[in-house]
N, C-alpha and C positions, 0 to 999 in steps of 0.2 A: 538422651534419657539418662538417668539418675542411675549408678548403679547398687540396685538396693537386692540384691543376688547375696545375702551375709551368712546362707546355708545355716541358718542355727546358731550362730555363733553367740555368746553371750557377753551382757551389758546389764548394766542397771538402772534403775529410775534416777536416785541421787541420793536420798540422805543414807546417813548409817547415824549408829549411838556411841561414836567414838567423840571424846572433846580433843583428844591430840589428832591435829590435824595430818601431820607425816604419818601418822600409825594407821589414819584410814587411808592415805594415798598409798604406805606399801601394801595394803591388804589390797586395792582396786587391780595397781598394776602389777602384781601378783597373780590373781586369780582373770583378770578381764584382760589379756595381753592384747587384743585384737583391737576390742574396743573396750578403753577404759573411758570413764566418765570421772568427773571432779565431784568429790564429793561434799554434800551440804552437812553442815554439823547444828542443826536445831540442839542439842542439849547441852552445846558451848555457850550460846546466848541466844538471848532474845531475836538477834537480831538476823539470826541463822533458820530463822523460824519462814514459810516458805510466802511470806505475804509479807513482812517488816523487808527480807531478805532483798527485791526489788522496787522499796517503797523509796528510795533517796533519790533525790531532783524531784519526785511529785508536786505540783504547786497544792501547799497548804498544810502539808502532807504534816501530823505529830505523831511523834512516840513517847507516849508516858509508862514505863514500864514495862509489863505487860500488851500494852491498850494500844491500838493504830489506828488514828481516825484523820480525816482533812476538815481543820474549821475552814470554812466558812464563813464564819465574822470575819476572818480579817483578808484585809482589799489583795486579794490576787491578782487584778491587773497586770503587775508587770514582772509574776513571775510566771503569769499566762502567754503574756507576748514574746520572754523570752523561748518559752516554751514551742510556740511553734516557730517562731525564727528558726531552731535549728531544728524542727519538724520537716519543713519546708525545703531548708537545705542539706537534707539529709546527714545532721552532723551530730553524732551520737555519742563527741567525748567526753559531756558531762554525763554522760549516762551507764558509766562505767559502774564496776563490782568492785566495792571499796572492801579494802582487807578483811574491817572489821565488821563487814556484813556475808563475807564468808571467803575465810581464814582458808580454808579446803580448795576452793579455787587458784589463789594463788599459790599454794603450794603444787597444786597439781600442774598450774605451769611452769614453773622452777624443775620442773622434775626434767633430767636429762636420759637418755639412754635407753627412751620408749621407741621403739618401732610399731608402731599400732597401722591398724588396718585405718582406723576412723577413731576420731575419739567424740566424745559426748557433752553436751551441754542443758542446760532444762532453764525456763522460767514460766514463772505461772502464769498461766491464760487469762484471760480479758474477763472474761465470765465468774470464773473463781475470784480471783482480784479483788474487780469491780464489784464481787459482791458481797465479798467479806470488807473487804474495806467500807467503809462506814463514813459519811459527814457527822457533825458534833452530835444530830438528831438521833446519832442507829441506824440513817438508811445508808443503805448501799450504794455508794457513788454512781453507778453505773447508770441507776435513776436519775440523775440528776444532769439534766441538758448541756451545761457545758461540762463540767468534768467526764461525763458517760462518753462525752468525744475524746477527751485529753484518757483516756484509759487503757486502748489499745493502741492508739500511736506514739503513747510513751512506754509500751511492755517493745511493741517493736521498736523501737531505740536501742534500749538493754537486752534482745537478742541479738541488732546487729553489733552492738559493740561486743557482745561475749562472742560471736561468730568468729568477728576479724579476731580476736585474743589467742582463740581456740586454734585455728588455721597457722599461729604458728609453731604449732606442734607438729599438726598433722595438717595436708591439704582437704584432704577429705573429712568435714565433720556433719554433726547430726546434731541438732537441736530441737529435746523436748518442749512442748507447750502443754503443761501440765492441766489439765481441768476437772478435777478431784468434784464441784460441783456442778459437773453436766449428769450428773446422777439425779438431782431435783429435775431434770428438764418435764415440763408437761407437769408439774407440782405448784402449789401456790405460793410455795417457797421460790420460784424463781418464773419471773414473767415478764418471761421473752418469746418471741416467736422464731419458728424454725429461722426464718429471712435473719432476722438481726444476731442470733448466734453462730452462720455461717458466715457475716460480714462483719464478725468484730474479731472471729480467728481468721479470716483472711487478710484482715489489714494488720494484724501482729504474724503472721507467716510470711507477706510482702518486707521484710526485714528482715528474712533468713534465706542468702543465695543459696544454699547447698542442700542438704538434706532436711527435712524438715518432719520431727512426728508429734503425734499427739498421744497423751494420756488420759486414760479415767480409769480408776480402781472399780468401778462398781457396775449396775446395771444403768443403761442409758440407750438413748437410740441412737443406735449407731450410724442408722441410713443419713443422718445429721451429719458425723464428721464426715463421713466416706465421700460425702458430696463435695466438698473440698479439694483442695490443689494440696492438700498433705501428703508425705510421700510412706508415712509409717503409722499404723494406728494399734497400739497400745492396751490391753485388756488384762483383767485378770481370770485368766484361763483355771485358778487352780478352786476358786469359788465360784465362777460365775462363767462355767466352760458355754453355756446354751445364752448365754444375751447376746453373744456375735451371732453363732449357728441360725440364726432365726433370719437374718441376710446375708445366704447363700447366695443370690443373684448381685446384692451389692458387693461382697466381696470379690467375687469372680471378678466382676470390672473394676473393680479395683487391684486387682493383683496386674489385668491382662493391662493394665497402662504402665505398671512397673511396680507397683506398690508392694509393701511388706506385712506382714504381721507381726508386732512382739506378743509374743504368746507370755504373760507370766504369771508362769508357771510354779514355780519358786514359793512357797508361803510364807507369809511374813509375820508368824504365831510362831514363839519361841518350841511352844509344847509341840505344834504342827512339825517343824523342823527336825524337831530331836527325835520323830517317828520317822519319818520319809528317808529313802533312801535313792540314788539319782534310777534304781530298774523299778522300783515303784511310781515314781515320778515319770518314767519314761509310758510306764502306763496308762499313765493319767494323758500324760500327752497325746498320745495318740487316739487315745478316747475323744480327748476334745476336739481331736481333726475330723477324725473321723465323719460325722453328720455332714461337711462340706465335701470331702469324698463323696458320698453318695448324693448328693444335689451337682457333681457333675466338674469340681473343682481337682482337678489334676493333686494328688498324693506332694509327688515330687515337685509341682509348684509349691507347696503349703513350707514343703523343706527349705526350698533352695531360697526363695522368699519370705526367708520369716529369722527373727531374732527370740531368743529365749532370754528373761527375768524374771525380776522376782513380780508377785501381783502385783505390789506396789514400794512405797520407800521402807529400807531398811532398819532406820531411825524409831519407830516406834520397837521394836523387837524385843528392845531388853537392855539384853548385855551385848557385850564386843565379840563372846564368844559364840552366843548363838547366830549373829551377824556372820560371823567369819565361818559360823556351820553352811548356812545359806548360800553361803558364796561358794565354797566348796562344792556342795550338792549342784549348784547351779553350774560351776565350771564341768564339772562330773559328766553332768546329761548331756551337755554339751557336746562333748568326746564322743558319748556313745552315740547319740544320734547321727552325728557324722560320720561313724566309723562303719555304722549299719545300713546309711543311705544315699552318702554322697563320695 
């Protein structure tokens, strides 16, 4: 079994609002010493943005500015056949993170001098993706019978290659599967069934040997991901403390197989920030445990198996400084909650 026992310790989703890339790497391994994460820079460019950021090798795949869509008019064939050839042969080194699709990666593997517990990785899920991403029409690839196949077995490519990248930092790493829109789930905005949402993150998690967790910022059902072979599941506890709480039964069994929670915690409202303090926060936290407590959920498991963040990426926030308030606070509660319960 996985050991995902990380007592509280603190991490983050990925982006921040820094465009110098070294300035958000010393702020990470600074404040996240245990586990730092590489961080995304969406307001360096376009291409940092968290759907362009793993669109290279896509067959068909353009970027005009702004705009990310796959034509369709022109003959994919054979960069479909290339495509699963190394599908097939499990070979994922065109499917690398190229500099200038995030600058912050490679700098966070250049960094020497880290001793971390685990370090962090993220790419966005099958679901999000596939549904933001568009053919020439506006629809969402994911509709579309063959690309809806080449979708998730090309996000798991680009997790196992960040995997293997990541592993020579640290042996131990964790890699998000972001899905920002499983919050539509059960909406006409996205129509999928439970079956096909739970088989399109398990064939992009079949790409990640090691740890493996999932995110969603918002409200969604979570008896959905929990069903999964994920080993971390991801919320934002500081708005949306009661959309877990309401599967008490799913999390217990999720925990009792080895699983984790990132509780985050952390707001990611500059105004939010600049009021909270990490003994106000610490309140908050254990409010949000609380209701799983009394449905039967051991205290000290909620501790010893859980990660604290922020709700979600740090990148929209603002400035550098409120970013680095954030981080603070979050390294902060961190401390104390360890120092109080484990």
């Amino acid at each position: 079994m996985l050991d995902t026992k990380f007592g509280c310790l603190p991490t983050i989703i990925g982006s921040l609002p820094h465009k110098n890339a070294a300035d958000a790497c010393a702020q990470v391994t600074h404040y996240l010493r245990d586990i730092p994460a590489w961080p995304q820079l969406p307001k360096r460019s376009f291409l940092e943005n968290m759907y362009a950021q793993y669109s290279q090798g896509f067959p068909g795949l353009v970027i005009k500015g702004d705009k990310i869509y796959v034509d369709r008019n022109q003959d994919l064939t054979r960069q479909l056949e290339q495509f699963y050839t190394d599908y097939l042969a499990n070979d994922f080194s065109r499917y690398a993170l190229a500099p200038e699709y995030a600058v912050g990666f490679h700098t966070f593997l250049a960094m020497d001098k880290l001793k971390p517990r685990a370090v962090k990785g993220h790419v966005t899920g099958p679901v999000s993706w596939g549904l933001t991403v568009t053919d020439e029409t506006g629809k969402g690839i994911l509709y579309d019978e063959t690309l809806g196949d080449v979708v998730p077995k090309f996000l798991r490519l680009k997790a196992s290659w960040q995997e293997q990248a990541l592993s020579k930092l640290c042996k131990s790493t964790i890699v998000f599967v972001d899905e920002p829109y499983m919050t539509a789930f059960g909406s006409i905005a996205m129509q999928l069934s439970r079956e096909q949402v739970i088989s399109l993150l398990e064939e992009t998690f079949a790409g990640i040997k090691d740890i493996k967790g999932v995110h969603c910022c918002g409200n969604t059902d979570w008896s959905i991901l929990l069903q999964t072979s994920v080993n971390i599941i991801h919320f934002d506890a500081y708005n949306y403390a009661d959309s877990l709480a309401i599967y008490p039964a799913e999390v217990k069994k999720f925990l009792d197989r080895g699983g984790c929670v990132g509780w985050g915690i952390i707001p990611t409202n500059a105004e939010a920030v600049a009021k909270e303090t990490a003994n106000s926060l610490k309140d908050r936290l254990e409010s949000a445990m609380a209701p799983f407590t009394r449905k039967g959920v051991p205290f000290k498991q909620l501790i010893e198996q859980g990660l604290l963040l922020p709700a979600c990426g740090l990148g929209p926030i603002g400035s550098e400084s409120a970013a680095e308030r954030a981080l603070q606070l979050l390294a902060d509660l961190s401390t104390a909650i360890r120092k109080k319960y484990l």
